[in-house]
N, C-alpha and C positions, 0 to 999 in steps of 0.2 A: 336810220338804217346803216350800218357798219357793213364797209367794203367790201366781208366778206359775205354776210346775207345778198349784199349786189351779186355777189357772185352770181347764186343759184337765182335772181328774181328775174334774171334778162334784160334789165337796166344795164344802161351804160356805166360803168367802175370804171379808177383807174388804178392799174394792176401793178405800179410803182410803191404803193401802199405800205411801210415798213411794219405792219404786223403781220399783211398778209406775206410778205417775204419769207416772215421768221416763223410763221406756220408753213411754209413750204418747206423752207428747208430739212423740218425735222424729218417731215416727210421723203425729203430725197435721198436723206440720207440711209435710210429703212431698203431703197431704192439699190442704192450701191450694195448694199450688202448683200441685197438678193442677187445682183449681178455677177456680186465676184465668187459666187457658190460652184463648188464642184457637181460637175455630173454623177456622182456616187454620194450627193447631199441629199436627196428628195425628200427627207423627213423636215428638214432644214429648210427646202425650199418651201412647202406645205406652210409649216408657221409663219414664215415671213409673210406669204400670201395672205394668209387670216390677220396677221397684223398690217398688212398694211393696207387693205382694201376696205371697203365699204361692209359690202356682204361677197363670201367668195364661199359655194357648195364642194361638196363632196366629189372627188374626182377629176378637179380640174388640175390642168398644166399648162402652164405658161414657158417656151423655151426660152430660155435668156439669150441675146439680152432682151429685154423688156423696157421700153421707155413709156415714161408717162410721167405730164407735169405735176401732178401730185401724189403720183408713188400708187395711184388705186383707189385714193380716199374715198374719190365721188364713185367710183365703179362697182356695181352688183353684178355677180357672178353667178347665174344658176347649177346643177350639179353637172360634170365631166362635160366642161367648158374646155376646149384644146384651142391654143395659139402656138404657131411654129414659128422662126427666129423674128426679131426686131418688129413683133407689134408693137403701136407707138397708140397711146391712148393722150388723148389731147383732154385731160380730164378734170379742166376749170369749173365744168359740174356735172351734172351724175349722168352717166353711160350705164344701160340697162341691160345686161345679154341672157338670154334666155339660154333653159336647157339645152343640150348636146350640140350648140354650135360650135364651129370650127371654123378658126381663120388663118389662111396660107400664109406664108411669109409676107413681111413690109406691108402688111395691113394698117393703113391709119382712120385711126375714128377719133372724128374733130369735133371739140360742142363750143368751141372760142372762135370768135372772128371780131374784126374790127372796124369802125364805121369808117364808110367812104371817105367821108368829112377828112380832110388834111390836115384841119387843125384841131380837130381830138385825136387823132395820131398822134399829131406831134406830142399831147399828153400823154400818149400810154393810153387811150382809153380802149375799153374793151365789154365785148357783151359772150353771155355763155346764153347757149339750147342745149336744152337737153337731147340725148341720141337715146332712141330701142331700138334693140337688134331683137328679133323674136327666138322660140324656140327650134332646133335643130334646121337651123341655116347654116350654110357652107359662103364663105364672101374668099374667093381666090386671092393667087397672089396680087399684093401691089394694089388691090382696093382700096378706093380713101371712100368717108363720109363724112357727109360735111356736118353741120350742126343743125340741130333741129331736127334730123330725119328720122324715122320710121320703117324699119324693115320685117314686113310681116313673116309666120310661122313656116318654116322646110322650105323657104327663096331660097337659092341660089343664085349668086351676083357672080357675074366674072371676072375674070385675072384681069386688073388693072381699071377696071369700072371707076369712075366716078359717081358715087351716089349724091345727086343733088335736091332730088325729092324721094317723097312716101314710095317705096315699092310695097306693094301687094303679097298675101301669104301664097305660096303654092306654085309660083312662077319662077320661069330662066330670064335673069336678065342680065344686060350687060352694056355697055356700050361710055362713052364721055361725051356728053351726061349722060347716064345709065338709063336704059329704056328697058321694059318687058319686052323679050322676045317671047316667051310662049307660055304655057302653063306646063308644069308638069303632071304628067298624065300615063298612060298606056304605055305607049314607047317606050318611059322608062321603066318601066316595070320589066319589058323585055331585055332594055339594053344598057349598059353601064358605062360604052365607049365604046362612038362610032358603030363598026356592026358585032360588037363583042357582047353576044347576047349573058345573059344573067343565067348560072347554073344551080337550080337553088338544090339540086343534090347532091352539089359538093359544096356549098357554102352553111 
C-alpha cells in the first residue's frame, strides 16, 4: 500500500513521504491562487473551486482566505455550501458537507491526528478519519472537529464548540467538548433570537 492509500485507510503513514509532498504541493499551489483573487473575481473563484476540490455543488462560497492542507482534494461540497473568513479544512482525507450548511468564521474541521506514542512522532507518523458534516447545519464561529466525527442533519453547534464526538441531527449543541443542549423544536419556530419572535409576514 502506497503512503498515499494510508492516507485515506486510517493506518498509521509517515507524512514526510516525498511523493506525497510533491502531490501536495501541486495542490497548494491551485490554493494560493484562489487566495490571492479579487472580490470582483466570483467567476474565477467558482473554477478554482471545481478544480481544486473533490466534489464542490452549485452555489457554494468559500470567503477567502481559505486554508486547507490539500487545497480541497479530499473535500465534497453539497449545493450553496457558505464558509465565511479563514475556514481551515485539515483535509489529509475526505471531509463530507452536506447541502445548505454554513460555517462562521475560524471554523476548523480536522480528519489528521497523531499517535500518542513519542516515538512515531518523532517520525512524522500520522492517521487521517474521516469527518461528515450533514445537510443544513450551522457550526458557529471558532468551531473545531476533530477527526472521525459525525454531525447529523439542521444541528446547530456553537461559537467555539469543540466537536469531539457524533452529534445527533435536529439538536443545539455546544460546549468543550461539545454536548446536546436541546432539540430543536417549537420555540424555534417562534423565535430566532432571544425573544425576537419570527415574522413570517415580512419574511
Amino acid at each position: 500500500m502506497t503512503s498515499y492509500e494510508k492516507m485515506h485507510s486510517g493506518d498509521i503513514y509517515f507524512c514526510n513521504d516525498e511523493e506525497l509532498s510533491r502531490r501536495q504541493l501541486a495542490c497548494l499551489e491551485k490554493l494560493y491562487d484562489y487566495n490571492a483573487t479579487r472580490p470582483s473575481q466570483g467567476k474565477l473563484r467558482a473554477q478554482l473551486l471545481k478544480d481544486m476540490f473533490a466534489q464542490i455543488g452549485d452555489g457554494c462560497y468559500i470567503e477567502p482566505p481559505l486554508h486547507a492542507n490539500w487545497a480541497g482534494a479530499h473535500v465534497h461540497f453539497g449545493n450553496n455550501v457558505y464558509a465565511n473568513f479563514n475556514l481551515t479544512l485539515v483535509d489529509d482525507t475526505h471531509i463530507y458537507v452536506g447541502d445548505g450548511t454554513m460555517f462562521g468564521p475560524n471554523v476548523v474541521i480536522a480528519t489528521a491526528g497523531h499517535p500518542i506514542l513519542p516515538e512515531l512522532r518523532e517520525r512524522v507518523g500520522q492517521f487521517n478519519m474521516p469527518v461528515h458534516i450533514g445537510k443544513n447545519c450551522w457550526l458557529g464561529a471558532g468551531v473545531i472537529v476533530l477527526p472521525g466525527v459525525s454531525v447529523g442533519d439542521n444541528t446547530v453547534i456553537g461559537a467555539g464548540s469543540v466537536v469531539t464526538k457524533d452529534i445527533p441531527a435536529n439538536v443545539v449543541a455546544l460546549g468543550s467538548p461539545c454536548r446536546v443542549l436541546r432539540e430543536i423544536g417549537e420555540h424555534d419556530r417562534e423565535y430566532y433570537f432571544k425573544d425576537k419572535r419570527i415574522d413570517f409576514d415580512k419574511i
